[in-house]
Structure formats: structure tokens, C-alpha cells
C-alpha distance (Angstrom), angle and dihedral (degrees) to the residues before:
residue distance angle dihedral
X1 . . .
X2 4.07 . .
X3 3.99 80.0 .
X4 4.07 95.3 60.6
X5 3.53 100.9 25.5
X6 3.82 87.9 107.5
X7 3.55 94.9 45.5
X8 3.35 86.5 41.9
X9 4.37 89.8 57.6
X10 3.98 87.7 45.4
X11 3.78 94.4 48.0
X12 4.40 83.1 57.0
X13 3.56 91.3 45.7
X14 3.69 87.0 52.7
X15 3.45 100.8 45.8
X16 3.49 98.5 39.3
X17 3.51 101.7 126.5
X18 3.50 97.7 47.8
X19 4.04 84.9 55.1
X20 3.79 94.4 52.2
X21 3.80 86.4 77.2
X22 3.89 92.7 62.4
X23 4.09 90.6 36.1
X24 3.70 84.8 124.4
X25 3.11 100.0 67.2
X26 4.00 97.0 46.2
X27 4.21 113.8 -17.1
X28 3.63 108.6 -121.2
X29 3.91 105.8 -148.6
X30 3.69 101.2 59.0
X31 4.23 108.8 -3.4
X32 4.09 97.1 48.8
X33 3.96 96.1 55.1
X34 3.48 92.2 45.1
X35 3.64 96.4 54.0
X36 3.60 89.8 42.3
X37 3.77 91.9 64.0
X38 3.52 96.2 43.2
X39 3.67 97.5 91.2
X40 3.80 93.8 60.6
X41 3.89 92.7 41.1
X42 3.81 84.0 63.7
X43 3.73 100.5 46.2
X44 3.73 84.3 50.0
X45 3.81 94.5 57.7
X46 4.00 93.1 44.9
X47 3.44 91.3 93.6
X48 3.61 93.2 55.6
X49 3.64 98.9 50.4
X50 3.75 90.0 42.9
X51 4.24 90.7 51.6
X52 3.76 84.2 44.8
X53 3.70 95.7 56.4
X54 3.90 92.5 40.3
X55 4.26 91.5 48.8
X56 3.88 82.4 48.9
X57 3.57 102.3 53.0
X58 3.81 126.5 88.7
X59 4.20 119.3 -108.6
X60 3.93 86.7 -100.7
X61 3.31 111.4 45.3
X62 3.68 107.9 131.9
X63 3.68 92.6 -134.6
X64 3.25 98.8 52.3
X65 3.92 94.3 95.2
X66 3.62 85.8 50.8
X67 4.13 93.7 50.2
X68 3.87 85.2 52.9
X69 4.00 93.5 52.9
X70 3.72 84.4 42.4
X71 4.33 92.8 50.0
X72 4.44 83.2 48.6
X73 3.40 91.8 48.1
X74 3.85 95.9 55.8
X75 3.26 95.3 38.6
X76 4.13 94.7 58.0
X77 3.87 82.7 46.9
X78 3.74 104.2 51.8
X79 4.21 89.0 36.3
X80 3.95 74.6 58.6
X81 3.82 100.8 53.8
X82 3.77 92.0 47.9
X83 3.97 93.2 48.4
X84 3.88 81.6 54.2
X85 4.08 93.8 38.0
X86 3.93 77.4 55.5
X87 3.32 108.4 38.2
X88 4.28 90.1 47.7
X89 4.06 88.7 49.4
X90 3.89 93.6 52.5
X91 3.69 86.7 45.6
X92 4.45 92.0 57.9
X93 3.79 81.9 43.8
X94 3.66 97.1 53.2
X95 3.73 93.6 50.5
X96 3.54 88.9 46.5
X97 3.51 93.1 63.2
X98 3.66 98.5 43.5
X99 3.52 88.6 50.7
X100 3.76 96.9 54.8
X101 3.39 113.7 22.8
X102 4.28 96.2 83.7
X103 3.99 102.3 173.2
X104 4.23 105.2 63.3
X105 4.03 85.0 -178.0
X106 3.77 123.2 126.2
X107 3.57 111.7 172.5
X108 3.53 109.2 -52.2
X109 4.60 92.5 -25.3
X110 3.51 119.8 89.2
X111 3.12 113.9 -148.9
X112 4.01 116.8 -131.7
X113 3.62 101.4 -136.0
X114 4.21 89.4 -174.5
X115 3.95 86.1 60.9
X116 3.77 95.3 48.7
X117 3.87 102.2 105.5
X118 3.36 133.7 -146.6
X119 4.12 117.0 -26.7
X120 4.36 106.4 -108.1
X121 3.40 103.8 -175.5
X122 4.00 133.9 -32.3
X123 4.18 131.3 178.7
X124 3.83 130.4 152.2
X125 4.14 106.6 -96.0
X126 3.99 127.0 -177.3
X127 4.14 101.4 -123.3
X128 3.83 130.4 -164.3
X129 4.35 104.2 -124.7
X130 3.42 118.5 171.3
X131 4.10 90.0 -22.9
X132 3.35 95.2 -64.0
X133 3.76 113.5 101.9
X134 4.13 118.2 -127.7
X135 3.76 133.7 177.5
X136 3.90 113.7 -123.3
X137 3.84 129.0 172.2
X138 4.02 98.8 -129.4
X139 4.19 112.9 -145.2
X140 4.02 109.9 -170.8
X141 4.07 102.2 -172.7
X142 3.63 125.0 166.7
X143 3.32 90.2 -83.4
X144 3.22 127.3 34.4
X145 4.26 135.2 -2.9
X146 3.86 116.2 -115.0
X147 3.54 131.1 -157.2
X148 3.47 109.5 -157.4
X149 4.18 140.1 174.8
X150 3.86 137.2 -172.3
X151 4.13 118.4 -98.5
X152 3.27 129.5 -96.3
X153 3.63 134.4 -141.7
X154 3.80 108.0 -38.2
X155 4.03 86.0 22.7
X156 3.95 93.4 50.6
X157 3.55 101.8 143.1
X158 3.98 95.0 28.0
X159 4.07 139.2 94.5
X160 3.24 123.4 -119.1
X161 3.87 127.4 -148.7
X162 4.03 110.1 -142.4
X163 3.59 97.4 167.5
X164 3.90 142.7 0.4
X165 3.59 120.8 -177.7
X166 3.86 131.3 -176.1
X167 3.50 116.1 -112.9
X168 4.09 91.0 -122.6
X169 3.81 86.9 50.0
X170 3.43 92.0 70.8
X171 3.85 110.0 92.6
X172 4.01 113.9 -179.1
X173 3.81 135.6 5.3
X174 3.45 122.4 -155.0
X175 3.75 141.7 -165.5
X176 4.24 106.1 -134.9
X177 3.84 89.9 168.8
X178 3.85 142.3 -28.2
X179 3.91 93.4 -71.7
X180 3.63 93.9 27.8
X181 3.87 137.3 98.7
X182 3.51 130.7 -168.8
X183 4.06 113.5 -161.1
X184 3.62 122.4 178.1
X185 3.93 132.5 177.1
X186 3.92 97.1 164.2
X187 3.50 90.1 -46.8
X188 3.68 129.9 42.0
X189 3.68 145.7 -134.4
X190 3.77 132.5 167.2
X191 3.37 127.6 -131.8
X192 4.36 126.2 -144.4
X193 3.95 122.8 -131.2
X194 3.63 120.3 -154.5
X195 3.99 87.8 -144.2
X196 3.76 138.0 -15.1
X197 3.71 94.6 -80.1
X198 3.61 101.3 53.4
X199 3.96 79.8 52.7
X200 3.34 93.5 45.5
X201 4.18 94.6 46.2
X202 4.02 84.8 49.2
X203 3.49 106.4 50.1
X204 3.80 99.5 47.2
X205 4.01 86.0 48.0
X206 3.65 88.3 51.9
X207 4.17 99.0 41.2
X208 3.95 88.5 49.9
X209 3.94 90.4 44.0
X210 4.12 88.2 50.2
X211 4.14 114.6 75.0
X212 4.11 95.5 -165.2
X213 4.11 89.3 42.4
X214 3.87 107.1 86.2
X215 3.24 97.2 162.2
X216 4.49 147.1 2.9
X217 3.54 109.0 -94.8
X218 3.63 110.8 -127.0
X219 4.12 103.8 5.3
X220 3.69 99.2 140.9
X221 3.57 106.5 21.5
């Protein structure tokens, strides 16, 4: 269900004349989506309820144990639905790009978009190149890490690729500052966090992604 639920919220907007004829029974514009997510907004707040109940209760209470294997539980299950909330988003993204993105030249590589992998982890980042600062949207698949940009004129509607590099191509990672990361693969660029976390989500995808980077130059220092 967590899996679909976009598709699910796409399939409404697309049908959403057809649904007007039954909007007395639920209105499809603004009622149906928001009973459609309902369902994982309440798996999501289990944990809180169950934490609530288990803060609340005295030392002794013989179901306490039980509350505990109860807060576990729900908490392996809703980790679960977000892995899948992720895992289905980076999977519309992926095909996305494919589908747009029409010249798989870098240089003189082509990229071989069949032998890409699985998507990891993608979002739009302000980087550092050359001094000059630039807006990319960063994909980190399996394979390789792309750099990519939105067309232009005669490619209004289109991706473009402005960089690819293999993941052993990448030589050195470095730490410039809490939101900031330094990458460099014979050249350099540096990339710009919104916060720590985002940093901190990037740069371990990236070091255990990278097989001659052991380590983030600089994190702790």
C-alpha cells in the first residue's frame, strides 16, 4: 500500500473527472487523497502512542514487557514503510531521468544507462565548480554518480548530463565545513548541504559507494 500510494495520488489526479461524478460519495480533489494517506499517517504515529503508553505506565505493570515488544515491533514496521516509501520514490526518479535525459555523452564516455544499477539517493544541491557556484540535481546509483541540469532552449523539457563519474574515479572526500563537501577525482568540486544531516546522509552514501575512499578527510577535526 505505502509502495503505490503515489501512484495511487497520480492515478486520482488523472482520473479526476471521471471521479467528480461520484464526488458525493467522497470528493476527489481534496477529500479522496487525504483519506488515501490516512492509513500511513496512522502507522506513523503508532510509535508515539505506544511510547506514550509505555512512559505512562508504572515500573510494574505487568504489561509493560509486552508494551515494549509492542513499541519494537512498530518501530521495525514503520522503518519498513519508509525504506519502501524510499525505495518506490527513487525508482519514479530513476525512470524520470532515463526518460529525459537523451544525450548519455560525457566527454568522450558514454555512459551505459542499462548498466546503471539501482538509484541510491538523488536531490538538487548548490555545488562550488571552478569558484563559481551552480545548481545540479546529484543521482548516486550503483554505478556510477551523475551530475545532471534541466535544458535549455531547444532542450526545454529535457535533462541534461554535465558530469558522470565512476565510483572508483573518485579519489578523496573531504569535510570543508559542517554543510560542506569537498569531492575530488583529479579535479574537484564541492558540494552544499542544507543542514548537517543532509551532509551527514551524503557523505557516508558517497564514502561506502567509493572503493579508494576509506575514510572523510577532516570530519572531526
Amino acid at each position: 500500500y505505502c509502495a503505490k500510494h503515489e501512484s495511487a495520488l497520480e492515478a486520482v489526479k488523472q482520473e479526476a473527472e471521471a471521479l467528480q461524478a461520484k464526488k458525493e460519495v467522497l470528493e476527489p480533489t481534496y477529500v479522496l487523497p487525504a483519506y488515501l494517506i490516512k492509513p500511513i499517517q496512522r502507522l506513523c504515529k503508532y510509535p508515539l502512542l505506544m511510547r506514550d503508553l509505555i512512559e505512562k505506565s508504572p515500573k510494574d505493570a505487568p504489561d509493560l514487557a509486552d508494551l515494549e515488544q509492542g513499541l519494537a515491533a512498530v518501530k521495525r514496521v514503520t522503518a519498513n514503510v519508509i525504506e519502501i516509501q524510499r525505495r518506490a520514490e527513487n525508482q519514479t526518479a530513476a525512470s524520470e531521468l532515463l526518460g529525459r535525459v537523451e544525450d548519455w555523452k560525457v566527454g568522450n564516455d558514454r555512459i551505459e544507462k542499462d548498466r546503471l544499477g539501482d538509484l541510491i539517493l538523488y536531490e538538487q544541491l548548490p555545488v562550488l565548480l571552478k569558484d563559481k557556484e551552480k545548481t545540479f540535481t546529484f543521482y548516486a546509483f550503483q554505478s556510477h554518480f551523475l551530475m545532471v541540469t534541466e535544458g535549455k532552449l531547444t532542450q526545454r523539457g529535457k535533462l541534461v548530463l554535465k558530469g558522470a563519474l565512476n565510483w572508483s574515479d573518485i579519489q578523496s572526500l573531504q569535510q570543508v565545513s559542517a554543510t560542506k563537501l569537498k569531492v575530488e577525482y583529479g579535479d574537484s568540486f564541492t558540494i552544499i548541504f542544507p543542514n548537517s544531516e543532509k551532509y551527514s546522509l551524503w557523505s557516508q552514501t558517497l564514502l561506502k559507494q567509493c572503493p579508494a575512499v576509506d575514510q572523510v578527510y577532516g570530519e572531526g577535526q
